[in-house]
C-alpha positions in Angstrom: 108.7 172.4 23.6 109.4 176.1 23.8 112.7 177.5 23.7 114.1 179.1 26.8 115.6 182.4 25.4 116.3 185.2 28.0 113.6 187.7 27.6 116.3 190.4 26.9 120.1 190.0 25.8 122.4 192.6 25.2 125.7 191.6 22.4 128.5 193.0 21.1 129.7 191.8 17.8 133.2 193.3 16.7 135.6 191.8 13.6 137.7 193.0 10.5 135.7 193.6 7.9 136.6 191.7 4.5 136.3 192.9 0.5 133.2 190.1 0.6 129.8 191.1 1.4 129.5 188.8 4.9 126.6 188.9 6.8 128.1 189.2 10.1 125.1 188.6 11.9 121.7 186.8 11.3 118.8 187.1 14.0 118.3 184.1 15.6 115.0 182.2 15.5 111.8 183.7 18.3 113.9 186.9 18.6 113.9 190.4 17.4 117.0 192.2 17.5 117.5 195.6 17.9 120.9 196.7 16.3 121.8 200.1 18.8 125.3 201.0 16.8 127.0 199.8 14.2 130.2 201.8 13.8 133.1 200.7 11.6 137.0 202.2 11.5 139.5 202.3 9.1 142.2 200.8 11.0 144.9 201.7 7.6 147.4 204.0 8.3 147.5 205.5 4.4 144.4 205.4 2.9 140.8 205.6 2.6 138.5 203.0 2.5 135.3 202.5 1.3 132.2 200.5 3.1 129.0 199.0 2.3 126.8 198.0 4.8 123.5 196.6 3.8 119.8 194.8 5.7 119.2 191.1 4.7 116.1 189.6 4.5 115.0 186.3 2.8 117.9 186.8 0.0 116.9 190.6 -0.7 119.3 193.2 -0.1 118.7 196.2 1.3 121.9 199.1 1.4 122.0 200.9 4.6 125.1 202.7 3.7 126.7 202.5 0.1 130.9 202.9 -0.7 131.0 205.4 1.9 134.9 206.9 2.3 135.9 206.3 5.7 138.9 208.4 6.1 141.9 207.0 7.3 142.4 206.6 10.8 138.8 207.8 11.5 135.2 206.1 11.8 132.1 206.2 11.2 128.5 205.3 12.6 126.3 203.3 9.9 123.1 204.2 11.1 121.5 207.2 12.1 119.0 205.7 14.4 117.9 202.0 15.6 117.4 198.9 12.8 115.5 196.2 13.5 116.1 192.8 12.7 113.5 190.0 12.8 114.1 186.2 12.9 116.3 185.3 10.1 117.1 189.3 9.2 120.8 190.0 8.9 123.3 192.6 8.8 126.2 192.6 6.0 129.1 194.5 5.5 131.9 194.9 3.4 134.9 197.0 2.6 137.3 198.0 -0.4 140.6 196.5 1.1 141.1 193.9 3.5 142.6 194.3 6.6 141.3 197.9 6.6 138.2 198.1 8.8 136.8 197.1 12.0 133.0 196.4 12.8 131.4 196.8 16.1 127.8 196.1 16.4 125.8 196.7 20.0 122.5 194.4 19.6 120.0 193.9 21.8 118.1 191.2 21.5 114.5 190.7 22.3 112.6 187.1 23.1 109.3 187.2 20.9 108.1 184.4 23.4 
C-alpha cells in the first residue's frame, strides 16, 4: 500500500551545531526535498568559528562549504542557490567549537507519489 505523504510540506530544522560531522537531516523515503536556506550563526561572543557543511549521498561526501570563518556574532548563508535532496540524500554540518553555532534549514519537501 502506498504511503500517504502530503504532496507538499514546508520544515524548518534549527539546532546547535557540534565539532562532529552530523547529518542533521536525511530525506525521507518517496520525497524530494528541496533545501531553500541553510544559514548558520556563530552564537560565541569572542571568537570565530569555522563551519563545514557538506551533501550526503549513499556514504559519499560532497562539501558544500569548507572551514568557512563565520565571524563572531555574525552568519552566514551556506548556499548560494536551492540543493536538492533525494530519498535518502542528507545534509551534514559541523563546526570548530561546540556550543558556537546555530543551524536553520527551510526545506520543502516534495511527494514523488
Amino acid at each position: 500500500m502506498a504511503q500517504n505523504i502530503p504532496l507538499n510540506t514546508f520544515k524548518t530544522v534549527a539546532l546547535p551545531v557540534t565539532t562532529v560531522a552530523n547529518t542533521v537531516y536525511t530525506c525521507p523515503a518517496g520525497v524530494t526535498t528541496v533545501v531553500l536556506l541553510a544559514q548558520v550563526s556563530n552564537i560565541n561572543t569572542s571568537s570565530t568559528v569555522d563551519v563545514t557543511a557538506s551533501h550526503v549521498r549513499n556514504g559519499n561526501t560532497t562539501r558544500l562549504i569548507a572551514n568557512t570563518a563565520i565571524p563572531v556574532e555574525d552568519a552566514a548563508s551556506l548556499l548560494l542557490g536551492k540543493l536538492v535532496l533525494e530519498t535518502g540524500d542528507g545534509f551534514s554540518i559541523s563546526a570548530s567549537a561546540n556550543g558556537s553555532a546555530e543551524l536553520a534549514l527551510s526545506i520543502l519537501e516534495t511527494s514523488n507519489g
